[in-house]
Each structure stands twice: as C-alpha cells, then as structure tokens.
C-alpha positions as CSV (number, residue, x, y, z in Angstrom):
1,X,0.0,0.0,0.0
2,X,1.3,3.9,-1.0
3,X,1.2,7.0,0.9
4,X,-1.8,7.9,-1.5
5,X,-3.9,4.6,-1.0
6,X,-3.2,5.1,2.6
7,X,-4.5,8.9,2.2
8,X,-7.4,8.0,0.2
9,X,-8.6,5.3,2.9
10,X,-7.9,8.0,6.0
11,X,-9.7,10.6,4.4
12,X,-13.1,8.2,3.9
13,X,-12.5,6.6,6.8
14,X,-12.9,9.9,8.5
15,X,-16.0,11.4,6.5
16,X,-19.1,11.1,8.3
17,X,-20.7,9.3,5.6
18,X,-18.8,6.3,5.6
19,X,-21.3,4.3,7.7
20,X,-23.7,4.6,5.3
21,X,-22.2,3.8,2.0
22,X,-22.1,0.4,0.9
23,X,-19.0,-1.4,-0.6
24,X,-19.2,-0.8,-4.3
25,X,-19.3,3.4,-3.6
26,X,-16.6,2.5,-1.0
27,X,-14.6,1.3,-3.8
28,X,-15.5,3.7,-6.6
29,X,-14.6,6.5,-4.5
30,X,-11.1,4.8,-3.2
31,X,-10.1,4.0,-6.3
32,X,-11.2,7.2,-8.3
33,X,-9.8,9.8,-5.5
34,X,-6.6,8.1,-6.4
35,X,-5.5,9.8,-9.7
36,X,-6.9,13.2,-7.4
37,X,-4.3,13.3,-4.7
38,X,-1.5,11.8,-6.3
39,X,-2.0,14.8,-8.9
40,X,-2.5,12.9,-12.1
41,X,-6.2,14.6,-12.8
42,X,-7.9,17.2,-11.6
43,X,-10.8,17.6,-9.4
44,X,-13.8,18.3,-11.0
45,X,-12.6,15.2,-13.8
46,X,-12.4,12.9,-10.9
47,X,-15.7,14.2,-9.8
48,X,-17.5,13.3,-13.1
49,X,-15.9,10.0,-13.3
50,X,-17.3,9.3,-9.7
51,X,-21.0,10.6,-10.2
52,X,-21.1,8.7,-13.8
53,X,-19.5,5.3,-11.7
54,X,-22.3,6.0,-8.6
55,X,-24.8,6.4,-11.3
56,X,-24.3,3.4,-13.1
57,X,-24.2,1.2,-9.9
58,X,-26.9,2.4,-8.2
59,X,-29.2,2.0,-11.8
60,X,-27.8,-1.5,-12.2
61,X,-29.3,-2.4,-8.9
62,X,-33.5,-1.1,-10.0
C-alpha cells in the first residue's frame, strides 16, 4: 500500500458518511480519489468520473 492509497482510505474513513455507504461506492470513491491526490487529474474530472461510476451502480441495482 502507498502514501496515496493510505491517504485516500484515512480521508473516507474519516468522512461522516462512511457508515452509510455500501461497498461498491466505498470502492468507486477509493479507487477514483486516487488519480486526485496523487496529482494525475484534476478535481472536477475525478468528480464526473465518480458521479457517472455511482450512477451506473446504483441504476444497475432497479
């Protein structure tokens, strides 16, 4: 595990959401924050990638 992975799992460890989201979201959210804070994209890319990931999950499970 990297300083980033180790970051990324602190930081939603910490958020006071984390009870409440289930494992897939856990995992988009890990994995996408990645690129973020180890400075290979920017922000709001990282943040369309996650809502489009979320998206598809959650309209996979109706």
């Amino acid at each position: 595990m990297n300083c980033t992975q180790i970051k990324n799992i602190y930081l939603l460890e910490q958020s006071d959401v984390n009870s409440d989201i289930d494992r897939d979201i856990y995992d988009i959210l890990y994995w996408e924050t990645e690129d973020y804070f180890s400075g290979k994209k920017e922000l709001d890319e990282v943040c369309r990638i996650i809502q489009s990931r979320v998206s598809l999950c959650l309209n996979e499970r109706r």
